[in-house]
N, C-alpha and C positions, 0 to 999 in steps of 0.2 A: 371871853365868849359866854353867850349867857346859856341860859338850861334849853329853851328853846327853840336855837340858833338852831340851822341843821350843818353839821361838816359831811362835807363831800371828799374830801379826802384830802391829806397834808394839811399845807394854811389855808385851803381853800374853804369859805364857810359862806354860809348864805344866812345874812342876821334876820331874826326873826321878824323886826320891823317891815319885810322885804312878803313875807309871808302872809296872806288872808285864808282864816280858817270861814270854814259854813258846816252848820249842824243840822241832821235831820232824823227824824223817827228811824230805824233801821229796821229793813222787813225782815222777816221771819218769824220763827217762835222764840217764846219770850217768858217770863214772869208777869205776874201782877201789873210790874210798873212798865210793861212793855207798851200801853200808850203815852207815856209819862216822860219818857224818857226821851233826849235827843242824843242816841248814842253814834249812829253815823257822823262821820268827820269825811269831809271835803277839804283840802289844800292845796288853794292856787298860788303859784309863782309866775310873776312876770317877767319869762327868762329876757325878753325884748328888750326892754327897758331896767332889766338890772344892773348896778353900776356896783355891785359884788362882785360880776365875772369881768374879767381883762375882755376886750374886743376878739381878739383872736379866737378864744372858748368860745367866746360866746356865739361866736356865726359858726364855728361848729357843733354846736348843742341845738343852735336853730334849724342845723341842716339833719343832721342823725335826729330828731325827734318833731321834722315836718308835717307826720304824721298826725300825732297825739297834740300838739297844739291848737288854739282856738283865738286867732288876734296874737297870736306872739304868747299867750297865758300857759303854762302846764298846769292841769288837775290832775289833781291824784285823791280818790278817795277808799276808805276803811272801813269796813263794819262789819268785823268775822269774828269780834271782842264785844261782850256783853256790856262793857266798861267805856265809856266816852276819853278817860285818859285812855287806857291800852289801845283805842284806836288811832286815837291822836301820835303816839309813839309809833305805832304802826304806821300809820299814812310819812311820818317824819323819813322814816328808813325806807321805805318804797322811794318818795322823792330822791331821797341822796343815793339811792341804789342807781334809778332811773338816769341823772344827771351823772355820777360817777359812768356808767353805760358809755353816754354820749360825748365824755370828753375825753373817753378814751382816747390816745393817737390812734390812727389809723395804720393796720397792722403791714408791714416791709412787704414792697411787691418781691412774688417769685423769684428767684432769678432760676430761668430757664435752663434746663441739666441735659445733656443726653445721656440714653442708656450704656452701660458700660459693656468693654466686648466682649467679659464673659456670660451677661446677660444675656446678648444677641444671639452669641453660642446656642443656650442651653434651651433658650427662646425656638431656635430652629432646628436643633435635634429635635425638641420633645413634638414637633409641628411633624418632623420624619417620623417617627416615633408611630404617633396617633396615625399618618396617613399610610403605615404598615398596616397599624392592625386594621383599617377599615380595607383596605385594599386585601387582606386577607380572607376576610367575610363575604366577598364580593364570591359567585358565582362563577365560575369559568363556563367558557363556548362547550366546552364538550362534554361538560359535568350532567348529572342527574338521571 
């Protein structure tokens, strides 16, 4: 694995080659060399066309991040780091957070419970309960 690469988690790795960076001025305030500098990092992956992810992942990565896709590409970009590397690392672990996200499995349906009888119980006294005290507060015909 090289330095690069980004791991998504276990052996799953996405190798750098697979990776196109783009750099640009980053707004804000800055130092001296803050026109100078291209410390903004852009990181596109072409999750579509990657032959890193097994098929199976991958049309689940396509579908959990239909969204944020442009042509099948994810971008991800950084520049909250004064530093061109520190964003670069940054933008690296967003991606693999992002993608880690999406290939999650999808989480076990419900399986449908009903309430237990001492719930029902206590569920229905406390419903007597409440319509004592209001029925208490209530006025009678010949009061007042």
């Amino acid at each position: 694995m090289d330095q690069d690469d980004v791991r998504v988690r276990g052996g799953l790795v996405v190798p750098a080659r697979e990776l196109r960076w783009r750099f640009s001025r980053a707004s804000g305030p800055g130092g001296q060399s803050v026109n100078t500098s291209d410390s903004r990092v852009e990181l596109s992956y072409d999750l579509a066309r990657s032959p890193a992810l097994p098929p199976v992942l991958r049309e689940r990565a396509l579908r959990a991040l239909a969204g944020r896709l442009a042509g099948g590409v994810l971008t991800v970009a950084a520049s909250e780091h004064r530093s061109q590397l520190r964003n670069r690392e940054a933008a690296r672990e967003r991606l693999a957070a992002l993608l880690r996200e999406a290939l999650a499995p999808p989480p076990r349906a419900r399986r449908p419970t009903r309430p237990g009888r001492g719930a029902v119980e206590r569920r229905l006294q406390d419903k007597r309960a409440r319509s004592r005290t209001k029925d208490l507060r209530r006025r009678r015909a010949g009061e007042e």
